[in-house]
KEDRENPA-603752 format. One record per residue (C-alpha): x, y, z; residue number from 1. Coordinates in Angstrom, 2 decimals. Layout:
<nodes>
+---------+---------+---------+------+
:      px :      py :      pz : resi :
+---------+---------+---------+------+
:       X :       Y :       Z :  NUM :
...
+---------+---------+---------+------+
</nodes>
This chain:
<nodes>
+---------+---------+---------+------+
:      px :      py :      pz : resi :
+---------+---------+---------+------+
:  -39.28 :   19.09 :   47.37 :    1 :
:  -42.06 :   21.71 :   46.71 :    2 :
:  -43.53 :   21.56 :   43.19 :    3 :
:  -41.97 :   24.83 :   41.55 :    4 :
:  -38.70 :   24.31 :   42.98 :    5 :
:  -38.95 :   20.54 :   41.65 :    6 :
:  -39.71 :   21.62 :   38.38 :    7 :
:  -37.10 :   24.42 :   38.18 :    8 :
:  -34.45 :   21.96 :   39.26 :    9 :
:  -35.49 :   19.32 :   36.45 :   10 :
:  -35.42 :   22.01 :   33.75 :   11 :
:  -32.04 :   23.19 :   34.92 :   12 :
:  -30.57 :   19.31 :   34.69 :   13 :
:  -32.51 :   19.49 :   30.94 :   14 :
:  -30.73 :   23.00 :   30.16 :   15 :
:  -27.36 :   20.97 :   31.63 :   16 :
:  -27.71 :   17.86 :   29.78 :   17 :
:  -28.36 :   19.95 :   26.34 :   18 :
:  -25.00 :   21.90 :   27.18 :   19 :
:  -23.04 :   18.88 :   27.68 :   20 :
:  -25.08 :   17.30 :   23.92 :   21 :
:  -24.53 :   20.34 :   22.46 :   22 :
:  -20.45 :   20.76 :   23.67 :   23 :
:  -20.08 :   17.27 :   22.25 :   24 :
:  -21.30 :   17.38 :   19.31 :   25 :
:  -19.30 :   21.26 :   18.63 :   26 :
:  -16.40 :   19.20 :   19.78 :   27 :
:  -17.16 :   16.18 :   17.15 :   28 :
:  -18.29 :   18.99 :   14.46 :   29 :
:  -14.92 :   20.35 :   15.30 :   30 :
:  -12.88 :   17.45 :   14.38 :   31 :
:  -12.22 :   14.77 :   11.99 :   32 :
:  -11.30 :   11.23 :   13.27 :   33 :
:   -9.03 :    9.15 :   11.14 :   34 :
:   -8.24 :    5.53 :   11.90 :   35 :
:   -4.91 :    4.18 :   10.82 :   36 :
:   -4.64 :    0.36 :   11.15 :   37 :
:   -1.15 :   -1.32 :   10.40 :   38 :
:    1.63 :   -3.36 :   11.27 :   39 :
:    3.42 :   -1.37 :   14.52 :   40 :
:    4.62 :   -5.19 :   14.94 :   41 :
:    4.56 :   -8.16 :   13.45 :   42 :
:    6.11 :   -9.50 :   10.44 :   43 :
:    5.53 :   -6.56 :    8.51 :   44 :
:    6.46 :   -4.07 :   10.95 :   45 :
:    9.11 :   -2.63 :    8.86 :   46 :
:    6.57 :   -1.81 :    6.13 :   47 :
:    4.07 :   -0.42 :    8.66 :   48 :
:    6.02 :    2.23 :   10.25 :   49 :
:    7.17 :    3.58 :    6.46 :   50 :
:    3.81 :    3.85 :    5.96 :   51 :
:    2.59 :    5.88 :    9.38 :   52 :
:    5.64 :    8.57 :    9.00 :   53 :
:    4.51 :    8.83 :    5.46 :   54 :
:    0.76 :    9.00 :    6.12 :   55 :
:    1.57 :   11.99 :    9.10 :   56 :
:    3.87 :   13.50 :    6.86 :   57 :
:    1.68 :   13.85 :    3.79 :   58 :
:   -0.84 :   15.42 :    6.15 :   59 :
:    1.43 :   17.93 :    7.11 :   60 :
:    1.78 :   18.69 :    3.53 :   61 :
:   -1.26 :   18.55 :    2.51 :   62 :
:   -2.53 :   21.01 :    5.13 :   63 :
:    0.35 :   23.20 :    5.01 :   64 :
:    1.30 :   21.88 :    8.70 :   65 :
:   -2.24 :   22.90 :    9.85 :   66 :
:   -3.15 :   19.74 :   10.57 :   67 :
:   -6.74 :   21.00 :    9.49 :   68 :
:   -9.09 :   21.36 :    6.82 :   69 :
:  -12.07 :   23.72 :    6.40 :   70 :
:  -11.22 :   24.83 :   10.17 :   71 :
:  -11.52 :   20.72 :   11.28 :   72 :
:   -8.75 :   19.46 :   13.06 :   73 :
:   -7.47 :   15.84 :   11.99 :   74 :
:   -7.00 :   13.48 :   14.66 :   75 :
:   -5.06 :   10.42 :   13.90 :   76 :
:   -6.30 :    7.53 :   15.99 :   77 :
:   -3.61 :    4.36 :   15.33 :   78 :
:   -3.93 :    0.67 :   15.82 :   79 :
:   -1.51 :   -2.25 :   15.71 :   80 :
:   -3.06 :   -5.22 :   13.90 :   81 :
:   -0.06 :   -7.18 :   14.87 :   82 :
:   -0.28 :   -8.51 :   10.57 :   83 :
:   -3.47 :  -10.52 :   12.09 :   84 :
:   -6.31 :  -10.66 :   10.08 :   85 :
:   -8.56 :  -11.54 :   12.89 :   86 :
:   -6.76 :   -8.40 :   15.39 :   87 :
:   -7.13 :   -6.13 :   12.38 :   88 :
:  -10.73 :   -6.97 :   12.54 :   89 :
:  -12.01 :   -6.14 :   15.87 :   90 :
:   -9.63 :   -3.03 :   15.54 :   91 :
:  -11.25 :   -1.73 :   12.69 :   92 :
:  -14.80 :   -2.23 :   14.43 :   93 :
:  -13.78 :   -0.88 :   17.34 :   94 :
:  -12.25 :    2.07 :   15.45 :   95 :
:  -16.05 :    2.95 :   13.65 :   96 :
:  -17.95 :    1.78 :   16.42 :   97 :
:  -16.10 :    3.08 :   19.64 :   98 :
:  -13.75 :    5.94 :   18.52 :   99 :
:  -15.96 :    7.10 :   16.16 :  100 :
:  -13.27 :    7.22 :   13.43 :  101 :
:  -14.81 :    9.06 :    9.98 :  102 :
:  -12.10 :    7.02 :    7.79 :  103 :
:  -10.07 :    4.48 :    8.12 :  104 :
:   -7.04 :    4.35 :    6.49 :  105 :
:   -4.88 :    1.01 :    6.11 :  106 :
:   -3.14 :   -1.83 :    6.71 :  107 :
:   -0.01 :   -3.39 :    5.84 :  108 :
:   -1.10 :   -7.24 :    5.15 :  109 :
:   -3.22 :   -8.35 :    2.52 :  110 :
:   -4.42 :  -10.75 :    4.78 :  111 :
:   -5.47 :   -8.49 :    7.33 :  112 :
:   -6.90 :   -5.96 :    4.45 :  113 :
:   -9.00 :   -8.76 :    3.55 :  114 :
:  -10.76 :   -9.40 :    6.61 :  115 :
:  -10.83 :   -5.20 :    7.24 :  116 :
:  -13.37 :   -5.02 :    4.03 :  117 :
:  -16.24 :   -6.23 :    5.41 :  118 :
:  -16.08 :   -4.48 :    8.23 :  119 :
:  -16.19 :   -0.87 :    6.78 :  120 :
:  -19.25 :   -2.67 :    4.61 :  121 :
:  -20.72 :   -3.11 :    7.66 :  122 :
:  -20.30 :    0.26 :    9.27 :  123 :
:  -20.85 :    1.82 :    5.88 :  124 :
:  -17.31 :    3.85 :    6.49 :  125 :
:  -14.77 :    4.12 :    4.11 :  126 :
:  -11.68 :    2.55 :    4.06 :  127 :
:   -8.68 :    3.58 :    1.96 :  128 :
:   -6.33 :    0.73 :    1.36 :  129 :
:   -2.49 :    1.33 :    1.77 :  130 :
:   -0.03 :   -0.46 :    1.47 :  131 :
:   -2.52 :   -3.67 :    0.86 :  132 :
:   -1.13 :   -5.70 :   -2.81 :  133 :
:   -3.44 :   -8.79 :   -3.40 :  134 :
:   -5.51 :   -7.82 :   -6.26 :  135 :
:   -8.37 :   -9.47 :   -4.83 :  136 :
:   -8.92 :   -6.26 :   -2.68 :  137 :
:  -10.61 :   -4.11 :   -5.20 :  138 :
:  -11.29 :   -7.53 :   -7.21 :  139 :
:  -13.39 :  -10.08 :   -5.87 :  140 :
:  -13.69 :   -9.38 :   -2.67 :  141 :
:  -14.10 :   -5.56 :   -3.19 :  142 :
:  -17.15 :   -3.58 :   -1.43 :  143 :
:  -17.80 :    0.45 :   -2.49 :  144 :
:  -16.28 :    1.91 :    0.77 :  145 :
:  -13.20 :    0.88 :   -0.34 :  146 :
:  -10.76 :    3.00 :   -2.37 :  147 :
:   -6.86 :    2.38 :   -2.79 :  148 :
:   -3.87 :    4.10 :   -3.00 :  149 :
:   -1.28 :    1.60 :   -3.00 :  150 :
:   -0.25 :   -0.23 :   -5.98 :  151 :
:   -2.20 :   -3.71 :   -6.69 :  152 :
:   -0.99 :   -7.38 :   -7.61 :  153 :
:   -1.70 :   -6.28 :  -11.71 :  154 :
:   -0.01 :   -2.72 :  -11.28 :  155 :
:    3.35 :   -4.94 :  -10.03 :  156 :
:    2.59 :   -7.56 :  -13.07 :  157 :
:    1.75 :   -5.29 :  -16.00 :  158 :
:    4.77 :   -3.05 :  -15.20 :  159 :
:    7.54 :   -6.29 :  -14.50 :  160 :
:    5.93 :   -8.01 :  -17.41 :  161 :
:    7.34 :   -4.91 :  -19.67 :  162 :
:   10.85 :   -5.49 :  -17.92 :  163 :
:   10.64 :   -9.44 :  -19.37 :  164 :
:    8.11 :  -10.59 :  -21.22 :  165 :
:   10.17 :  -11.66 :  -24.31 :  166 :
:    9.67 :  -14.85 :  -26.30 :  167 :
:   12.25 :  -17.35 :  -26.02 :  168 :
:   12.12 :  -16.62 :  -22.20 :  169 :
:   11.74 :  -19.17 :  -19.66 :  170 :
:   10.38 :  -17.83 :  -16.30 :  171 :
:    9.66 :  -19.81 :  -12.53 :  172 :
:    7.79 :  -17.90 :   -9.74 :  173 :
:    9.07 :  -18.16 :   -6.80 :  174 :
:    6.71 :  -16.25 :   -4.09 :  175 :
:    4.66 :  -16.78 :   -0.71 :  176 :
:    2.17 :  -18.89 :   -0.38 :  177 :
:   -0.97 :  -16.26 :    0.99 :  178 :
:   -2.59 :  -13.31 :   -0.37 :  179 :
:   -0.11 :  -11.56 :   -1.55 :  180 :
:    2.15 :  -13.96 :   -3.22 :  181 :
:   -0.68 :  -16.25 :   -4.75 :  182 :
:   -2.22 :  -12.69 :   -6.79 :  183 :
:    0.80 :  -11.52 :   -7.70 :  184 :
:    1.57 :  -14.69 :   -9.40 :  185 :
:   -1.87 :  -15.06 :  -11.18 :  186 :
:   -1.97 :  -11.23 :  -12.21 :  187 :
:    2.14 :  -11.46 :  -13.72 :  188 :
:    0.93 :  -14.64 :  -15.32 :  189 :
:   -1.80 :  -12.97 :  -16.78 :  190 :
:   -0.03 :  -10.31 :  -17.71 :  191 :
:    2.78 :  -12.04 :  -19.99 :  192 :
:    2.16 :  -13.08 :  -23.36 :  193 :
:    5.30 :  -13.64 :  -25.27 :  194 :
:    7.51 :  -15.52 :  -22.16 :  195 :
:    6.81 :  -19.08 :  -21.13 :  196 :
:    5.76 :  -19.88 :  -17.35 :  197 :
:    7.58 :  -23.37 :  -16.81 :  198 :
:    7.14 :  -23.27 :  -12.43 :  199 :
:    5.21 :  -21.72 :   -9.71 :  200 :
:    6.89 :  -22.58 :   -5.98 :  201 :
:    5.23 :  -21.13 :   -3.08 :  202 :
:    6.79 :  -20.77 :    0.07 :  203 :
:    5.88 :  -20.32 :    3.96 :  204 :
:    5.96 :  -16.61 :    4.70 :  205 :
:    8.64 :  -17.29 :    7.48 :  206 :
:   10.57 :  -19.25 :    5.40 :  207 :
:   14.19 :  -19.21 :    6.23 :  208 :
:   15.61 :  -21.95 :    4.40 :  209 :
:   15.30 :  -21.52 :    0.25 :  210 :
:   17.36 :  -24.85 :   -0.44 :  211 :
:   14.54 :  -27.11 :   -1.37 :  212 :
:   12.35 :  -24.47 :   -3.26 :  213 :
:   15.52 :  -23.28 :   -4.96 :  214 :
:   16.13 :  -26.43 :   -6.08 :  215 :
:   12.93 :  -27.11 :   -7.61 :  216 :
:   12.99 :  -24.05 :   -9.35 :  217 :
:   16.65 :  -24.93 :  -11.05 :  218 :
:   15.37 :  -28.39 :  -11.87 :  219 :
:   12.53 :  -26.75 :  -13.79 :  220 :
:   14.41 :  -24.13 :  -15.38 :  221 :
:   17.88 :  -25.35 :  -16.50 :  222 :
:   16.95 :  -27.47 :  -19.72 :  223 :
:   15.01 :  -24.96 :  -21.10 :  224 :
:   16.31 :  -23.19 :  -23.85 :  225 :
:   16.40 :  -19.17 :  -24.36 :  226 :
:   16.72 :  -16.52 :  -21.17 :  227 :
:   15.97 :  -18.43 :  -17.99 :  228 :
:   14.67 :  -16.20 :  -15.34 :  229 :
:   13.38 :  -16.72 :  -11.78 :  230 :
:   11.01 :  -14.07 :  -10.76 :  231 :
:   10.56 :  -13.15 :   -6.94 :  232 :
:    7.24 :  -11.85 :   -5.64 :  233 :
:    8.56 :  -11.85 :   -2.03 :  234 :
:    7.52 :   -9.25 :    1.22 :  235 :
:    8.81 :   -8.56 :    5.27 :  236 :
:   11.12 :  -11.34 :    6.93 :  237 :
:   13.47 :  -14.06 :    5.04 :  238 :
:   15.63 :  -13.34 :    1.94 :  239 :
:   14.47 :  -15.34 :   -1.26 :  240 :
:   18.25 :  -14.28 :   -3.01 :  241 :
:   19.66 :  -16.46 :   -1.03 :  242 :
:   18.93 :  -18.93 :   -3.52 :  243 :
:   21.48 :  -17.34 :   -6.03 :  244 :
:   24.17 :  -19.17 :   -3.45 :  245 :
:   23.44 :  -22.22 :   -5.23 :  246 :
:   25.52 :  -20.78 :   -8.23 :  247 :
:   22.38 :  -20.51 :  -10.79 :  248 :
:   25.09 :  -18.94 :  -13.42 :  249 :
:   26.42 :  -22.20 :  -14.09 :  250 :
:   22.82 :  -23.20 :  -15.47 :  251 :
:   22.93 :  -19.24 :  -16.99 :  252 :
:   19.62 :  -18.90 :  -14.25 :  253 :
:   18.98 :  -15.13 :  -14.18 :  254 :
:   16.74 :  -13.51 :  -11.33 :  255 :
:   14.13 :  -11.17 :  -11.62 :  256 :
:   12.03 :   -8.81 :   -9.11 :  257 :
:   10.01 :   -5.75 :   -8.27 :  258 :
:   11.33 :   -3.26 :   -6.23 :  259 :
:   11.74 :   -3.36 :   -2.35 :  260 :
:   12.30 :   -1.37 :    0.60 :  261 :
:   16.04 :    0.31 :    0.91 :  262 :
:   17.18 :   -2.36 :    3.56 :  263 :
:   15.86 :   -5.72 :    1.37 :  264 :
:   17.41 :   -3.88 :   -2.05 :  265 :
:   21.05 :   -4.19 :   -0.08 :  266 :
:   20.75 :   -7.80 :   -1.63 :  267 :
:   20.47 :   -6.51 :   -5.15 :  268 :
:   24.06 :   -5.50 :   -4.72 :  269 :
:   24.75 :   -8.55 :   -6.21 :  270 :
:   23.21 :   -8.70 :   -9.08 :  271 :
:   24.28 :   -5.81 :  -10.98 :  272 :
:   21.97 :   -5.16 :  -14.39 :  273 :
:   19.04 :   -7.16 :  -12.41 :  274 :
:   15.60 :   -5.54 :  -13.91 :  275 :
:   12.12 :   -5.49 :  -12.56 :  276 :
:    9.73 :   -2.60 :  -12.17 :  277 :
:    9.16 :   -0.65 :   -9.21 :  278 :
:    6.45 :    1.62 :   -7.78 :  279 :
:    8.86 :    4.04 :   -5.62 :  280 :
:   12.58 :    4.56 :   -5.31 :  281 :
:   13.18 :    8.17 :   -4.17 :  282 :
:   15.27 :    8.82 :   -6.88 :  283 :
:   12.77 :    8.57 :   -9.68 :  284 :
:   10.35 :   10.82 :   -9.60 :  285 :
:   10.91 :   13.94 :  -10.69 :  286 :
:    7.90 :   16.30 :   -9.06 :  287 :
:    7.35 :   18.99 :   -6.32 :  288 :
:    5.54 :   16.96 :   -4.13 :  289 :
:    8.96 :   13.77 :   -4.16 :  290 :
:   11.09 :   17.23 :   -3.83 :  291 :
:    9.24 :   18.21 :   -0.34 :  292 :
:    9.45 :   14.25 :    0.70 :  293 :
:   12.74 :   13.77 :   -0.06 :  294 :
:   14.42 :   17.15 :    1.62 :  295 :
:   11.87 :   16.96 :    4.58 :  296 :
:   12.35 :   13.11 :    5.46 :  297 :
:   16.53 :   13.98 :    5.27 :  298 :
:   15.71 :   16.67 :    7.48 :  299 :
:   14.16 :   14.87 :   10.15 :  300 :
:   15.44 :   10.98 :    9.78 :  301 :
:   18.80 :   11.81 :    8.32 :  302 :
:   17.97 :    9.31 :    5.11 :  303 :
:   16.12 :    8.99 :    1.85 :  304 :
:   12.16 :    8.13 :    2.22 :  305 :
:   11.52 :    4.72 :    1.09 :  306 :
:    9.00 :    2.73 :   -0.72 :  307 :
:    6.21 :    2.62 :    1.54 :  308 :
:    6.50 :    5.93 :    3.27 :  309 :
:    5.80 :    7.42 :   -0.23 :  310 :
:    2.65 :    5.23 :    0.00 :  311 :
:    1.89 :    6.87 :    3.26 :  312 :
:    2.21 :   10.62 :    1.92 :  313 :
:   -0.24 :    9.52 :   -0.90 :  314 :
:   -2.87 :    7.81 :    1.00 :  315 :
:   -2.89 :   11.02 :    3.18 :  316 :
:   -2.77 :   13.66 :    0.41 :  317 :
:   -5.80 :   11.34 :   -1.08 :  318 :
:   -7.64 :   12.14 :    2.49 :  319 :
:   -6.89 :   15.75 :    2.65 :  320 :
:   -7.67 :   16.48 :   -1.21 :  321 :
:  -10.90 :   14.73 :   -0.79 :  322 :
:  -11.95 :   16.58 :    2.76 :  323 :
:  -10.91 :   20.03 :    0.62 :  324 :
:  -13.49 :   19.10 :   -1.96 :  325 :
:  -16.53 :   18.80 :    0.26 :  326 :
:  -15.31 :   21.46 :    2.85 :  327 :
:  -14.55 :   19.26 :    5.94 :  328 :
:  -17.45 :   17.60 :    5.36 :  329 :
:  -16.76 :   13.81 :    6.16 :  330 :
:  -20.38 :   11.89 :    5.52 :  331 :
:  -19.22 :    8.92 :    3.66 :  332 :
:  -21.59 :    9.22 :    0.80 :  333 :
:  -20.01 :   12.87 :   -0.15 :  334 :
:  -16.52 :   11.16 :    0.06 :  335 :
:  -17.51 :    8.05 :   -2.14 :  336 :
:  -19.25 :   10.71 :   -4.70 :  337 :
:  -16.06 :   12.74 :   -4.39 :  338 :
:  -13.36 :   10.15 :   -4.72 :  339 :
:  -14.48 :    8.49 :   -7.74 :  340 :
:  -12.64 :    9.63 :  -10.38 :  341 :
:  -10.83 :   11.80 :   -8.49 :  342 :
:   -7.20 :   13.23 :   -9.21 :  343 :
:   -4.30 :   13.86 :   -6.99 :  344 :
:   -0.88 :   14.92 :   -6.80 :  345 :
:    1.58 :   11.93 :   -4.88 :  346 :
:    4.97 :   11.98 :   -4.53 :  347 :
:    5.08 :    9.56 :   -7.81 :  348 :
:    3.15 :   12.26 :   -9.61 :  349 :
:   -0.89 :   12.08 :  -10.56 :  350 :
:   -2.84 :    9.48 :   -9.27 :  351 :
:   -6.59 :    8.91 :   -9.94 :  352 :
:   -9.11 :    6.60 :   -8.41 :  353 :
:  -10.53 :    4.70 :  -10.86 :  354 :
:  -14.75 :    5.05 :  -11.18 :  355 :
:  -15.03 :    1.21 :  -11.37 :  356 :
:  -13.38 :   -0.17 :   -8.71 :  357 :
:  -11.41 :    2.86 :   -6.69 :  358 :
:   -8.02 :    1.63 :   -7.32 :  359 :
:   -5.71 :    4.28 :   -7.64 :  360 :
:   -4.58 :    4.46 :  -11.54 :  361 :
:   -0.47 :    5.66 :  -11.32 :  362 :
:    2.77 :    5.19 :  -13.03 :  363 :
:    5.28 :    2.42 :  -12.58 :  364 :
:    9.03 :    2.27 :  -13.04 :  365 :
:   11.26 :    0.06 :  -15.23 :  366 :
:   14.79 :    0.06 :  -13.49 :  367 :
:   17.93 :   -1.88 :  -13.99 :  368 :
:   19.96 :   -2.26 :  -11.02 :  369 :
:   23.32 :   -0.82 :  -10.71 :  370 :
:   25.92 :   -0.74 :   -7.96 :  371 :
:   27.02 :    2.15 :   -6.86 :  372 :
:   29.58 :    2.17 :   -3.55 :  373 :
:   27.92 :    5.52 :   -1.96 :  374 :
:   24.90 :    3.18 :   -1.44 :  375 :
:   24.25 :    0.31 :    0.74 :  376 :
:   21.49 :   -1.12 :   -1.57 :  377 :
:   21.53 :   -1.91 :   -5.13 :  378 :
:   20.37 :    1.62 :   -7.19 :  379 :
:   17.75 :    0.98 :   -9.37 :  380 :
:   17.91 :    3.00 :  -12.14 :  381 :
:   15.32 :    4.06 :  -14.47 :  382 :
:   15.00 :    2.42 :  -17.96 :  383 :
:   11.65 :    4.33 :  -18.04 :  384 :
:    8.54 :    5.28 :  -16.52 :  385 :
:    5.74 :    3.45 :  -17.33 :  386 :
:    2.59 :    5.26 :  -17.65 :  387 :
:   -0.97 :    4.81 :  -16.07 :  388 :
:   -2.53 :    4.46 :  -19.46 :  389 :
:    0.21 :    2.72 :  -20.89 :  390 :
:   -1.42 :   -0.40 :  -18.28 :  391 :
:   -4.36 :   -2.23 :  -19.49 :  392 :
:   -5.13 :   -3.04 :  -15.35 :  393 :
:   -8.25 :   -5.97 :  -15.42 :  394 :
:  -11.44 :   -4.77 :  -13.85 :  395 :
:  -11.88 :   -7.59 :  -11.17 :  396 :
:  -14.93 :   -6.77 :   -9.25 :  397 :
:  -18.56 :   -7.99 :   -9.73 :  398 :
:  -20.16 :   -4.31 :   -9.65 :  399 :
+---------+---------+---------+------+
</nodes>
């Protein structure tokens, strides 16, 4: 090839090659990438699919069914972790790494959550925790790129605590033995001051059977004098008020619990008065942003919104309202700046991500169940909302 023409052709594959950079990276600029990783399957798979119609939902919302913000489209890029801590991993890497996700938002396990925070430490990305419980997320184990939506173990605690921490009260835990149910017990005994903690009895997460546990628990509890009440910290497969079969009135046994997702509350049928403390029945909240959820998830599902799709719309809202603030701008040092402290309106009203630790501060609900025959779950009704500064929630991180 003659010299000029050589050199001509070379600077044309240079002019072609900048094209093709330059088209990528207006296409990237053009775009924000959002990782969801959850539960499509696995044990928690009921959870995990509340929380992705919520999540695309709220960003409807949120963008006023643009699906943009600042002229950026959002692109949803979701991942089944299968509730497997070591799945959700390799996900999440693969999701900052490979797909070049901004933020990732998720997952359903507090198992899996704990081995996703390390990860978007690594890749310096952040990571917005929802539906994720176990305290130990923005305690202990807590890293600055992650922020949280969802309610944690001490939120659940603080707020059942209210509903029956009353001296002369005898109370046994009954919850599973992992993340989740191991936090939730240490935060609600932390939390209660005037009750007396006689039992804790964990159980396998797949438990089926309740007899033995039950039985423990009854042992424990039925000499003691005052209110006896078993409270259940329980999540996804096997019903823990099962154990009410083994006629616990006759030792005056009460039980106890948070609140649930619609299908699991069609046990509380039975126990009419039952109180706990919730974070989300549709019902409660009285707000525009519940109004929209509520009319536009009968629209297009034909039923109510339950617990964790309101956790969904939040985390999203969260997302959008952050991306408003620094005009589409998604470097992760902005967001971090951005977030903390930052307020938001969810369908359970203001929530604001606490400076300290980035757990979303937000109300909780007393309820008392009653039975109503239009329902196929026991209603919990509101005794009364209990505030975010109403809840002294520990600081558990070593900041």
């Amino acid at each position: 090839m003659p010299h000029a023409h050589r050199r001509l052709w070379l600077g044309t594959l240079a002019v072609a090659a900048l094209s093709a950079t330059t088209f990528a990276f207006a296409q990237s600029k053009g775009e924000i990438k959002i990782a969801h990783v959850y539960s499509k399957t696995g044990p928690l798979e009921a959870y995990g699919k509340q929380t992705a119609t919520g999540f695309m939902m709220g960003l409807d919302y949120a963008t006023g069914g643009t699906m943009t913000v600042a002229g950026k489209k959002l692109v949803v890029i979701e991942k089944d972790d299968q509730g497997k801590p070591d799945v959700g991993k390799s996900l999440l890497a693969a999701a900052y790494a490979d797909d070049k996700a901004d933020i990732a938002v998720g997952p359903t396990s507090s198992g899996v959550a704990l081995a996703l925070l390390p990860v978007a430490e690594e890749y310096k990305k952040i990571l917005l925790v929802e539906p994720a419980v176990a305290d130990s997320i923005t305690g202990d184990k807590w890293n600055r790129y992650i922020f949280r939506t969802g309610r944690n173990s001490s939120q659940d605690a603080i707020s059942n605590a209210v509903a029956l921490d009353k001296a002369g009260t005898s109370i046994a835990t009954l919850a599973q033995d992992y993340a989740f149910g191991r936090d939730g017990v240490k935060a609600f005994k932390d939390a209660v001051k005037s009750a007396k903690i006689v039992h804790e009895e964990y159980l396998p997460t797949n438990t089926t059977d309740f007899t033995a546990g039950a039985q423990r628990l009854i042992d424990k509890l039925k000499d003691q004098p005052g209110r006896k009440v078993i409270f259940i910290i329980w999540a996804g497969a096997g019903n823990p008020f099962k154990i009410a079969d083994l006629d616990l009135k006759r030792y005056g046994i009460e039980i106890a619990t948070g609140g649930n997702i619609l299908p699991a509350m069609a046990a509380y049928k039975k126990f009419p008065g039952m109180e706990g403390a919730t974070y989300y029945y549709f019902g409660i909240p009285k707000n525009p942003v519940n109004e929209w959820l509520v009319a536009n998830h009968y629209k297009q599902f034909k039923n109510p919104p339950d617990f964790f799709t309101a956790g969904g719309m939040s985390a999203a809202i969260a997302v959008v309202e952050a991306l408003k603030k620094t005009a589409g701008d998604a470097n992760t040092e902005k967001l971090i700046k951005t977030m903390e402290g930052m307020s938001f309106d969810t369908p359970k009203g203001k929530m604001t991500f606490r400076k300290e630790d980035h757990q979303a501060m937000q109300s909780m609900y007393h309820f008392k169940i009653k039975v109503d025959p239009a329902f196929a779950w026991g209603v919990p009704e509101l005794v009364r909302e209990i505030k975010a500064e109403e809840m002294a929630v520990p600081i558990r991180n070593k900041r």
